[in-house]
LUMTIBA-74645 format. One record per residue (C-alpha): x, y, z; residue in three letters. Coordinates in Angstrom, 3 decimals, decimal comma. Last residue first. Layout:
// LUMTIBA-74645
{{X Y Z} "ALA"} ...
//
This chain:
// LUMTIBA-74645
{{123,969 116,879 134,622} "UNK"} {{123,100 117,842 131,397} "UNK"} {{120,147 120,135 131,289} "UNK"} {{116,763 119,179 129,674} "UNK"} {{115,484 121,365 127,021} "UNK"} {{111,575 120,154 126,503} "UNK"} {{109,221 118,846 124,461} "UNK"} {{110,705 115,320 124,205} "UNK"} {{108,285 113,007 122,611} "UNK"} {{107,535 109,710 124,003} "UNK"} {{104,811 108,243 121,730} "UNK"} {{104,650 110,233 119,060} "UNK"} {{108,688 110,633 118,823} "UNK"} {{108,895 106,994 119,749} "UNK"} {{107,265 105,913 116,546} "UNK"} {{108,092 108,198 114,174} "UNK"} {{112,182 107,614 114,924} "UNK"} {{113,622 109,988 113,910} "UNK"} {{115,963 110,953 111,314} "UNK"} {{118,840 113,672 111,786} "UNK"} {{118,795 116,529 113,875} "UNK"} {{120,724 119,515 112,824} "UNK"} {{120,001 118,910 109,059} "UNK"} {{122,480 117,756 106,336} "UNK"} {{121,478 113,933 106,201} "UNK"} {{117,752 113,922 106,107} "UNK"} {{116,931 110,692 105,106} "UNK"} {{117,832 107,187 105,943} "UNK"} {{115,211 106,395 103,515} "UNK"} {{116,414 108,557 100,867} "UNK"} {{119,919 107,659 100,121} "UNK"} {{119,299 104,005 100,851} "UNK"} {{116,645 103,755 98,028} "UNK"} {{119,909 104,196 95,429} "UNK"} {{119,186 103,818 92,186} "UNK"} {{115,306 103,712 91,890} "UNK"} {{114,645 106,325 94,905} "UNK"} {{117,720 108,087 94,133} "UNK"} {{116,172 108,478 90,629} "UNK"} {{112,960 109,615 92,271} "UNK"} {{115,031 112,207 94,344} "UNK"} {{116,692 113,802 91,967} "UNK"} {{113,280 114,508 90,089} "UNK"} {{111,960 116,070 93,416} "UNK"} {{115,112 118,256 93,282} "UNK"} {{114,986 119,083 89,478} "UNK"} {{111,269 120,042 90,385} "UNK"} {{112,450 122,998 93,155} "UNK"} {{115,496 123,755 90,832} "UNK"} {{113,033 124,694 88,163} "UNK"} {{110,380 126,513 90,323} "UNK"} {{112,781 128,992 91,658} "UNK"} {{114,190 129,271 88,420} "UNK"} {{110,985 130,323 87,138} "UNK"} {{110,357 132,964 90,109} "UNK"} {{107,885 132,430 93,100} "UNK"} {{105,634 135,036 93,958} "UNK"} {{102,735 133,560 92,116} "UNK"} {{101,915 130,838 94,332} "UNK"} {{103,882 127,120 94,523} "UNK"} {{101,497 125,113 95,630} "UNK"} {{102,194 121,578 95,684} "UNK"} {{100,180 118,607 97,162} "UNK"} {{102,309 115,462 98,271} "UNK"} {{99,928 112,292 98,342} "UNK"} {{101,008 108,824 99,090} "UNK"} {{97,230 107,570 97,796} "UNK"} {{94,839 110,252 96,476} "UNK"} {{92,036 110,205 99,348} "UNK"} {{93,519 112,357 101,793} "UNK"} {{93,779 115,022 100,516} "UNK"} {{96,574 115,585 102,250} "UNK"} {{98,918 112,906 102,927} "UNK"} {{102,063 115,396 102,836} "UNK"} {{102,074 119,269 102,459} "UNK"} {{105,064 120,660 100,050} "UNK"} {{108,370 119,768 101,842} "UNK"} {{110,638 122,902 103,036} "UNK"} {{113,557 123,072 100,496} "UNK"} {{117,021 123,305 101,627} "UNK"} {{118,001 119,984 99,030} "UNK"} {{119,056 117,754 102,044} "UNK"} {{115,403 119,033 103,766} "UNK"} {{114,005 117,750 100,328} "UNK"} {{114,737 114,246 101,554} "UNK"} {{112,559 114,097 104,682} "UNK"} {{109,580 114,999 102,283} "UNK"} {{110,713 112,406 99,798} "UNK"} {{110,790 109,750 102,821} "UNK"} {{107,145 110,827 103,870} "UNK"} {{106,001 110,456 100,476} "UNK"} {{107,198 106,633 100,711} "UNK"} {{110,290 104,539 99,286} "UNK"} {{110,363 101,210 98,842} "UNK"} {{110,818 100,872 95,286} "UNK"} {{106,434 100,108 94,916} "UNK"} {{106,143 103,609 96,986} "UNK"} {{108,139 104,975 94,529} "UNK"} {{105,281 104,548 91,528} "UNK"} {{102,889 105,609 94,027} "UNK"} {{104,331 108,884 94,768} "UNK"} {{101,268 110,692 93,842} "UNK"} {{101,275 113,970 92,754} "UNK"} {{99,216 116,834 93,488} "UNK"} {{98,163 120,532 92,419} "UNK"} {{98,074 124,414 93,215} "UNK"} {{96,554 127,388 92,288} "UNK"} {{94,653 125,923 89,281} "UNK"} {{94,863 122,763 87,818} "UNK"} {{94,820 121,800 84,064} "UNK"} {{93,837 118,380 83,722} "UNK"} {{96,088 116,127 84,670} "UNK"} {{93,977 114,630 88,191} "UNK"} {{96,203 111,703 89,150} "UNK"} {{99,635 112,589 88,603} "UNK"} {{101,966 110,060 89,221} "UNK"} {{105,748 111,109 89,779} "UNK"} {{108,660 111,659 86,919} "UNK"} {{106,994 112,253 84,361} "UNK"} {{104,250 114,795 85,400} "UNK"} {{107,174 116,683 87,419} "UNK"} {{107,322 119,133 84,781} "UNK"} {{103,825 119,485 83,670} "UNK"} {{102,889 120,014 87,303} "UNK"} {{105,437 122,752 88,108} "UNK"} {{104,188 124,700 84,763} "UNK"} {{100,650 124,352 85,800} "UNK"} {{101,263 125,394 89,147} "UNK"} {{103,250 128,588 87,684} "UNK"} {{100,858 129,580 85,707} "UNK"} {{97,514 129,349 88,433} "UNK"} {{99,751 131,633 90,287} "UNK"} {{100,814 133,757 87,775} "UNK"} {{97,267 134,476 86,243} "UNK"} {{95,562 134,728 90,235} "UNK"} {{98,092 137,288 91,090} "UNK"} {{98,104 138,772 87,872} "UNK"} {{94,279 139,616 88,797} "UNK"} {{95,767 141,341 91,867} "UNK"} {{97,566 143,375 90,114} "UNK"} {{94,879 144,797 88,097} "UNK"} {{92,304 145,482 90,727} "UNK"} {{94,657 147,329 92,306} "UNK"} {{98,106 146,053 94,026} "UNK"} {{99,096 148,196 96,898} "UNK"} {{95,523 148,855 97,703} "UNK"} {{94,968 145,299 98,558} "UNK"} {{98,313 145,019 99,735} "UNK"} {{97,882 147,735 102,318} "UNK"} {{94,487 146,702 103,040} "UNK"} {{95,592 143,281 103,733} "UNK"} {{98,737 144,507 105,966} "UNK"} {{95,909 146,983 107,913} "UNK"} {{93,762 143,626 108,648} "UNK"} {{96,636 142,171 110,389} "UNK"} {{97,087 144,400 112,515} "UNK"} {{93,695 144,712 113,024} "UNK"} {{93,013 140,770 114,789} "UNK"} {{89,356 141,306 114,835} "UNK"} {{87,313 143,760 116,604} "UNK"} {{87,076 143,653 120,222} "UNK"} {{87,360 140,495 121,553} "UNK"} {{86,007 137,083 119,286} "UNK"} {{83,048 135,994 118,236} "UNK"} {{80,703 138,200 119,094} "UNK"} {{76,781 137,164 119,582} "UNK"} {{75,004 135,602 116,968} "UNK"} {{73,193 138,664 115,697} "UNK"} {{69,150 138,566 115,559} "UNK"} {{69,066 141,517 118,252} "UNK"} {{71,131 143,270 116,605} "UNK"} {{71,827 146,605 118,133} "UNK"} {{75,807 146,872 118,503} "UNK"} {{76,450 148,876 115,776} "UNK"} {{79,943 150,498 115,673} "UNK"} {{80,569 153,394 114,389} "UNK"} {{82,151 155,208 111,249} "UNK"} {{81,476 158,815 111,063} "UNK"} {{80,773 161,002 107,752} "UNK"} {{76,753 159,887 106,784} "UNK"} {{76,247 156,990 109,359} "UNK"} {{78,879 154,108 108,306} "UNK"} {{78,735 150,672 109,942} "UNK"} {{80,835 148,078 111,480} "UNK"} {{79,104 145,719 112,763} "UNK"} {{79,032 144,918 116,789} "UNK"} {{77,902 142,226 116,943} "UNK"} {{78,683 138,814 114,923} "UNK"} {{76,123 138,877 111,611} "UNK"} {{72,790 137,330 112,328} "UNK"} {{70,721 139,827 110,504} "UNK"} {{72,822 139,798 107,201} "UNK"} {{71,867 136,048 106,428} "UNK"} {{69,671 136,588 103,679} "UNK"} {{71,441 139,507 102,603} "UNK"} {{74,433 137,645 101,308} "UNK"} {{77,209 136,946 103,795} "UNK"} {{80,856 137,662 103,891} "UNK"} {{83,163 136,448 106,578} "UNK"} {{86,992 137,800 107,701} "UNK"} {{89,346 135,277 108,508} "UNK"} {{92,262 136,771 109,845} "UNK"} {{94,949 135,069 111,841} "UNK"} {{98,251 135,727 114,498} "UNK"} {{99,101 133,104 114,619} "UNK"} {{100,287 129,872 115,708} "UNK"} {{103,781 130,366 113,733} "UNK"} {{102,367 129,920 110,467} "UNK"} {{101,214 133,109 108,060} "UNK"} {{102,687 136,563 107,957} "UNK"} {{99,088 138,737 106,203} "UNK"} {{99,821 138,486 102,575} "UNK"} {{96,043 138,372 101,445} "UNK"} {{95,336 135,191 99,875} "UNK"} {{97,282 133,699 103,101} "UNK"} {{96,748 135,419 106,283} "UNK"} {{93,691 137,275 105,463} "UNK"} {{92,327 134,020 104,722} "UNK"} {{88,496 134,669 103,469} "UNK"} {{85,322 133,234 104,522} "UNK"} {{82,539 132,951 102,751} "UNK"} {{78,479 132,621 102,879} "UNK"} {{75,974 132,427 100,379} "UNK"} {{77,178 130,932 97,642} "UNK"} {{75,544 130,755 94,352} "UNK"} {{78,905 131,082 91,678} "UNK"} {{78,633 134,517 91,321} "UNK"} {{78,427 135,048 95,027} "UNK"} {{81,805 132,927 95,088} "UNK"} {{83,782 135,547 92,900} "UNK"} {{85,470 134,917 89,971} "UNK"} {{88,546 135,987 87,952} "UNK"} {{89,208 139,499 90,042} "UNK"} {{91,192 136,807 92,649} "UNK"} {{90,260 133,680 91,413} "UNK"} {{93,637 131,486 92,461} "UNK"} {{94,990 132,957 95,630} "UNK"} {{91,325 132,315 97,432} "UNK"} {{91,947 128,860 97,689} "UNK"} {{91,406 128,929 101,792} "UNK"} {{88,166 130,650 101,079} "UNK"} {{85,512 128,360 102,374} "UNK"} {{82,213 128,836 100,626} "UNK"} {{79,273 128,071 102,868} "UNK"} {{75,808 127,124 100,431} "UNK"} {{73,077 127,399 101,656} "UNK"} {{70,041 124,547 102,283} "UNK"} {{66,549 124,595 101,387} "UNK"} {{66,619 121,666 99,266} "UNK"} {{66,061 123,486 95,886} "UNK"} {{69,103 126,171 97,208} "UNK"} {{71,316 122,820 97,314} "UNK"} {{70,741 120,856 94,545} "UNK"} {{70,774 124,864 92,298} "UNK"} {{74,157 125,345 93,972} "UNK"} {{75,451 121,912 92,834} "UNK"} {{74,233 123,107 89,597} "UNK"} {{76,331 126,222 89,234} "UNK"} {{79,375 124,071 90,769} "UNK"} {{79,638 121,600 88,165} "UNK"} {{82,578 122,567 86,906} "UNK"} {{84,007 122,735 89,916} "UNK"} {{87,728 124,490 89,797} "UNK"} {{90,464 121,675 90,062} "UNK"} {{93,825 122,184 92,868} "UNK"} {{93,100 118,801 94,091} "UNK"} {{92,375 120,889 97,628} "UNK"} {{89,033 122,460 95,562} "UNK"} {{88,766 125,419 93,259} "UNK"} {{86,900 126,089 94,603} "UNK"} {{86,366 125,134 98,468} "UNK"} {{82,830 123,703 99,798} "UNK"} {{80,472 123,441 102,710} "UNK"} {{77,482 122,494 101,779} "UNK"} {{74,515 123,954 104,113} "UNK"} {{71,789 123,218 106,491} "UNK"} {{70,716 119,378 104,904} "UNK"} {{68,194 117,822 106,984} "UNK"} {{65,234 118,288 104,149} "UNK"} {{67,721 116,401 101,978} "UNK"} {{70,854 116,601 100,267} "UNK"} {{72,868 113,185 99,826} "UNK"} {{72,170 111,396 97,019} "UNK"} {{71,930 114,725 95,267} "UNK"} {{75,627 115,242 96,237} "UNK"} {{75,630 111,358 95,200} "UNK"} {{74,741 112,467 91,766} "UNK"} {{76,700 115,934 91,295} "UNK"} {{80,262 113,995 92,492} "UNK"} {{81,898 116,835 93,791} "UNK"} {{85,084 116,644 91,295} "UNK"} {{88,931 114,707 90,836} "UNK"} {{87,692 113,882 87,542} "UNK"} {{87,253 110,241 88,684} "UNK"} {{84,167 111,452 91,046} "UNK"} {{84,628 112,741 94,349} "UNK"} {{82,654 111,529 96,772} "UNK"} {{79,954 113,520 99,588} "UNK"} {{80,699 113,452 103,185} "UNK"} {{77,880 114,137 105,554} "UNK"} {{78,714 115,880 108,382} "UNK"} {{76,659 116,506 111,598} "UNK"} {{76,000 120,033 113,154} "UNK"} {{76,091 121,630 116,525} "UNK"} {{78,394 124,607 115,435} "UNK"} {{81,419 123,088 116,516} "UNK"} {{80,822 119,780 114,376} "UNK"} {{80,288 121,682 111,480} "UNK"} {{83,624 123,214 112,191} "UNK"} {{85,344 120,208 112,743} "UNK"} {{83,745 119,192 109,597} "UNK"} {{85,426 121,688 107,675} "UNK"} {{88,480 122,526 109,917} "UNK"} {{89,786 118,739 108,333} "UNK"} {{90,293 120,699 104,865} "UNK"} {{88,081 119,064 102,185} "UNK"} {{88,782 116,203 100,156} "UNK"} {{86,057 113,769 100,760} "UNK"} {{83,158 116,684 100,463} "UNK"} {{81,279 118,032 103,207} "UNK"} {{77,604 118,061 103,819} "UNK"} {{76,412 120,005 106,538} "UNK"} {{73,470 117,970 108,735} "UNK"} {{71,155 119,194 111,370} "UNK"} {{68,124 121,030 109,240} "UNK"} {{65,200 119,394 111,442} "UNK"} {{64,976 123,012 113,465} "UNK"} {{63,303 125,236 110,733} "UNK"} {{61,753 127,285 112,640} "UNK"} {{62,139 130,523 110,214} "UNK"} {{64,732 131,590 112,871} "UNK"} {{66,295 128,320 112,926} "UNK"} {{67,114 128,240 109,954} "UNK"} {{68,844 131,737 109,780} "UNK"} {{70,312 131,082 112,992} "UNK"} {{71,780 127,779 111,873} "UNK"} {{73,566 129,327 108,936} "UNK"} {{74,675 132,515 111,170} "UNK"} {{76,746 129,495 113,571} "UNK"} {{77,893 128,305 109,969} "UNK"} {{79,238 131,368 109,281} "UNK"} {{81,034 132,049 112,584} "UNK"} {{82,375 128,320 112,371} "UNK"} {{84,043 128,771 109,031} "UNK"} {{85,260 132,042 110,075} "UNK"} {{86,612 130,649 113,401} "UNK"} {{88,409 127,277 111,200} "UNK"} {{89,725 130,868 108,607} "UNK"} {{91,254 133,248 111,475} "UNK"} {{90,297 135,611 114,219} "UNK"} {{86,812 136,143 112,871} "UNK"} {{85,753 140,126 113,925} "UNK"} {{86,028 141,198 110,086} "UNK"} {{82,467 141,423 109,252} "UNK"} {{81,650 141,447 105,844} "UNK"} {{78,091 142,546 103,589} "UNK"} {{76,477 142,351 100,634} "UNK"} {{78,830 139,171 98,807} "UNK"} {{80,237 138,794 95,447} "UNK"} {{83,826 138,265 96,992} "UNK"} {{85,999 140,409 95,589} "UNK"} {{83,167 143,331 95,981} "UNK"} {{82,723 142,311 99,516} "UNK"} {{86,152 142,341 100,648} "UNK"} {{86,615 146,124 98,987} "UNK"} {{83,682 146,935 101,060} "UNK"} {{85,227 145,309 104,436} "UNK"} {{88,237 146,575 103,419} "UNK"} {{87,060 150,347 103,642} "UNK"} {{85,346 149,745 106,342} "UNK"} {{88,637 148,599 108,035} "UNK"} {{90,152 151,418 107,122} "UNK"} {{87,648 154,018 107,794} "UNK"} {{88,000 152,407 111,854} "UNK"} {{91,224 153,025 112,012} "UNK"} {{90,884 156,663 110,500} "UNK"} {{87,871 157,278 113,085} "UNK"} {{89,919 156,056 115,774} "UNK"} {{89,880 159,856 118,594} "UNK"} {{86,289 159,763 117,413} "UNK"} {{85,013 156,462 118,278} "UNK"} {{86,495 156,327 122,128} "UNK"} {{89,779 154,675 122,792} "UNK"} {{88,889 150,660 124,492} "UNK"} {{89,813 149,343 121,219} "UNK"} {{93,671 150,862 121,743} "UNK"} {{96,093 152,985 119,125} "UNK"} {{99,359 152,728 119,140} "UNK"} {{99,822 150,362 116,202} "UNK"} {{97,461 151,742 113,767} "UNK"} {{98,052 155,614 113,917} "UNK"} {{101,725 155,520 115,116} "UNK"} {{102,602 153,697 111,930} "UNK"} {{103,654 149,942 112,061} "UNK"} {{101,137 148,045 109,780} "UNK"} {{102,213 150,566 107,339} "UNK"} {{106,047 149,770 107,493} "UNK"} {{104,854 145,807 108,165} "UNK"} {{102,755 146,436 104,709} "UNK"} {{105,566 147,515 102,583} "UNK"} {{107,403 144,140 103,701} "UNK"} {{105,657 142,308 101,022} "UNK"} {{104,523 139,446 102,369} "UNK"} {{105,972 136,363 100,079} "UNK"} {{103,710 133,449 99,544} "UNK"} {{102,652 130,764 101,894} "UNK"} {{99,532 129,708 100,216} "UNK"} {{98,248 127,031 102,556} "UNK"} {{96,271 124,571 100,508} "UNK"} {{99,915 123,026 99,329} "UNK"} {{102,924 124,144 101,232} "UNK"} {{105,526 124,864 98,689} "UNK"} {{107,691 126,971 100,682} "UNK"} {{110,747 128,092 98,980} "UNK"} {{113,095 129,769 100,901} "UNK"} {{114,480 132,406 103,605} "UNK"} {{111,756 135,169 103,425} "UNK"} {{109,385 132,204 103,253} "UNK"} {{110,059 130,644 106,720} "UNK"} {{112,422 127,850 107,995} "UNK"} {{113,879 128,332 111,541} "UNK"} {{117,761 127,597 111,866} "UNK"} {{118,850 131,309 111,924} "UNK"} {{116,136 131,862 114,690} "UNK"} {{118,072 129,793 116,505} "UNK"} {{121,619 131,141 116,045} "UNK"} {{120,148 134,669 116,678} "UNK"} {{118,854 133,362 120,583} "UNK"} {{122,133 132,066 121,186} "UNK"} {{124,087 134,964 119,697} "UNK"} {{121,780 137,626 121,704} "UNK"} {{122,250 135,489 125,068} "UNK"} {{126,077 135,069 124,399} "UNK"} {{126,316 138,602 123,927} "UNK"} {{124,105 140,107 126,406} "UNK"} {{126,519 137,779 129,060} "UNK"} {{125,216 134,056 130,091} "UNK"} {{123,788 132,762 133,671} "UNK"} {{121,685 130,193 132,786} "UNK"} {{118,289 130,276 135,188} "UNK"} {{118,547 127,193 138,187} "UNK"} {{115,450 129,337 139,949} "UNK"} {{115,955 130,278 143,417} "UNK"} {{114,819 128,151 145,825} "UNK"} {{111,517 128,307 148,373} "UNK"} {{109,101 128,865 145,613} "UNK"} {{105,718 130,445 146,686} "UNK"} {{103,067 128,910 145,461} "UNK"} {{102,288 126,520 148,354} "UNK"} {{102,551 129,409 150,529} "UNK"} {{99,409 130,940 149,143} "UNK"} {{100,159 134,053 147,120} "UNK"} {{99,720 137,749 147,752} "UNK"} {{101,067 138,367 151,577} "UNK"} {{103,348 135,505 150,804} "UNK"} {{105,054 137,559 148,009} "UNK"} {{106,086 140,367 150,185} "UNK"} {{105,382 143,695 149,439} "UNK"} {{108,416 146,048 147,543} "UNK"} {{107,406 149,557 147,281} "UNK"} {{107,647 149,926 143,499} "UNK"} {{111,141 152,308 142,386} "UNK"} {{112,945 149,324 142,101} "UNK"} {{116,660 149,974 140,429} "UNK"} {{117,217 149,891 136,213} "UNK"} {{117,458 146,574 135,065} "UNK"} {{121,252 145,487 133,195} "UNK"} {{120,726 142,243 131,639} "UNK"} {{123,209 139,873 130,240} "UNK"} {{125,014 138,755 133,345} "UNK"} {{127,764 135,956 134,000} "UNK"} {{128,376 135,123 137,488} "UNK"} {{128,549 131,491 137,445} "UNK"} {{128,588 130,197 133,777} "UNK"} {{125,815 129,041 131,564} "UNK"} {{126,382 128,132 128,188} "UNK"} {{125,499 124,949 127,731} "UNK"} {{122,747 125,168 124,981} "UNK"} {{124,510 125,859 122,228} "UNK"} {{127,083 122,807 123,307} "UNK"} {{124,165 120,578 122,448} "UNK"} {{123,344 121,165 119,432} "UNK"} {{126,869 121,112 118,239} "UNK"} {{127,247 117,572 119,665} "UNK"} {{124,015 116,853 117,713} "UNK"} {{125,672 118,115 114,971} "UNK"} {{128,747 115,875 115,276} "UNK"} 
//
């Protein structure tokens, strides 16, 4: 019946119905040959629904209705920190001042623009323990290749041209050695030990006179802080590598620790996570980078700098890597981080970190019985479980994720990392209430006693969404991408 439904959304189209109403032509009308070849030029009129304003604002309302985002529930997507964006920072994001405004306006007539994101550049900095930011980087995977790119300058200005590998631990996002791979670099991988850990001896193993960089997240995609991570920056620095921090797990040190503490010498940051810029939907991104001095030369150009009461822009660097991306960075997005940032204070922002890393723990120790946990230490941020012990019943992570879809929760992130076996990784973020969190783990216990009692009920999962189960095989091989009209 709902795919019936499905269906009938789509046929709509009668003859004669209109839902637009365009004022007349006022531009001399010139005739499309004279701009296109012929072979352009198409010799029927488009088969477009006809449908009145209401039927078009219904149809296009009914949709939207059936997407899943974090204003409508709880998204536990692990290593992604879809938390709520506080909608004080689409009202600021909107003012005539930041949203009218164009890069091609001269310095003067954008000087508050331009304050604001110095001003987040500096508070970036201070979070972050590092001397300077640039904010050009469109998201994190171009952050993570902008500061590698100013890794390789830096070596390669002191002619140090053997340094061709980044080492990258077993668990790290997949941008991390795509990113190396962008830049010109190979990947090493380097184990994790039974603690869930950078193994320290086969880092050592590892690092050489080739080494460029590490490439690391802390606390890492098993949700664990390194406790090793003051000596895996000594391996390093001895070698003659850096150290390349990525900052996907921002959520859980905000104002506890910062990576130039810990010895790194590059970050990036996720405006669109940490920071409560809107986050999936292809975009749009943020991922500002920090460097320490070291590396301040090869910075993207132009840098934002101060000269006594006017912001400019600094486009002499003759050491910089070029820019990254047009104009200045993806500013709206900026403007909601500042507007958080400043929103919260040092103070709230350190409850960030508190409730987050809280209310991971408490999801953990509440599932603990019910699914494998392989790391049960204390996490951080965010954490995973194994469904091993439902695998042996028959039943796989995927078939818990379809399951949750019954329960009107969006599935934490599946397979990922991907060396804990059937792996669903959790993060729940601070914004999430205790009740929230309690009907989120009396779900995923539901579902392992349907998975014992009745394996049915979850393999032939979803039941209550518009399209039922596919079938994974002829979806990836013969996927449908498109509407296609019933004839």
């Amino acid at each position: 019946m709902k795919r019936k439904e499905q269906a009938l959304i789509f046929e709509l189209s009668r003859p004669g119905r209109k839902g637009d109403s365009l004022p007349e032509n006022d531009v001399p009308e010139v005739a499309v040959e004279d701009l296109l070849d012929s072979k352009f030029v198409r010799q029927d009129d488009a088969d477009l629904p006809e449908v009145s304003e209401l039927q078009l604002v219904r149809h296009y309302t009914a949709l939207s209705n059936r997407n899943f985002g974090v204003d409508s529930g709880f998204y536990p997507l692990g290593s992604c920190t879809m938390k709520y964006n506080p909608k004080i920072n689409e009202v600021i994001a909107r003012l005539e001042g930041f949203a009218h405004i164009h890069p091609y306006q001269p310095e003067n007539q954008v000087q508050g623009a331009l304050e604001l994101m110095f001003d987040l550049q500096e508070s970036l900095a201070e979070m972050t323990g590092m001397d300077e930011v640039t904010l050009q980087s469109a998201a994190g995977a171009q952050g993570e290749w902008t500061g590698l790119m100013m890794i390789r300058a830096f070596h390669e200005a002191n002619g140090d041209f053997k340094r061709t590998k980044v080492i990258v631990p077993d668990s790290a996002h997949g941008t991390n050695p795509a990113s190396a791979s962008v830049a010109g670099f190979d990947s090493v991988t380097v184990k994790t030990d039974e603690r869930g850990l950078v193994d320290l001896e086969h880092l050592r193993e590892v690092t050489g006179e080739d080494t460029a960089a590490l490439m690391l997240t802390n606390p890492n995609t098993l949700g664990l802080f390194e406790e090793d991570i003051v000596e895996m920056a000594d391996v390093i620095h001895r070698a003659g590598g850096k150290l390349y921090y990525d900052g996907a797990n921002s959520n859980a040190i905000l104002d506890k620790a910062r990576p130039g503490d810990m010895g790194f010498d590059v970050v990036h940051l996720n405006l669109h996570k940490t920071f409560t810029g809107p986050h999936g939907g292809g975009g749009p991104g943020s991922g500002p980078v920090g460097v320490k001095k070291e590396l301040l030369p090869f910075m993207p150009k132009p840098l934002l700098i101060k000269k006594e009461d006017q912001y400019t822009w600094d486009y002499d660097r003759p050491k910089a890597i070029g820019r990254v991306k047009p104009f200045y960075g993806n500013f709206g997005i900026n403007v909601r981080a500042y507007s958080y940032i400043r929103t919260m204070g040092p103070e709230g922002l350190r409850q960030v970190s508190e409730d987050a890393v809280l209310n991971a723990n408490y999801l953990m120790k509440r599932l603990e019985p019910h699914y494998d946990v392989p790391y049960p230490q204390y996490c951080k941020h965010e954490f995973v479980v194994s469904g091993k012990r439902q695998k042996k019943m028959g039943v796989r992570a995927l078939d818990i994720a379809k399951r949750l879809l019954d329960y009107g929760y969006h599935p934490p992130t599946m397979y990922f990392p991907l060396n804990v076996e059937e792996c669903m990784m959790i993060e729940p973020t601070e914004t999430e209430t205790k009740e929230t969190l309690d009907a989120f783990a009396d779900a995923l216990i539901a579902i392992s006693k349907e998975a014992e009692e009745n394996p049915d009920q979850v393999l032939e999962a979803p039941h209550d969404t518009v399209i039922s189960r596919l079938d994974e095989t002829q979806a990836a091989r013969k996927p449908v991408l498109r509407f296609e009209k019933e004839q």
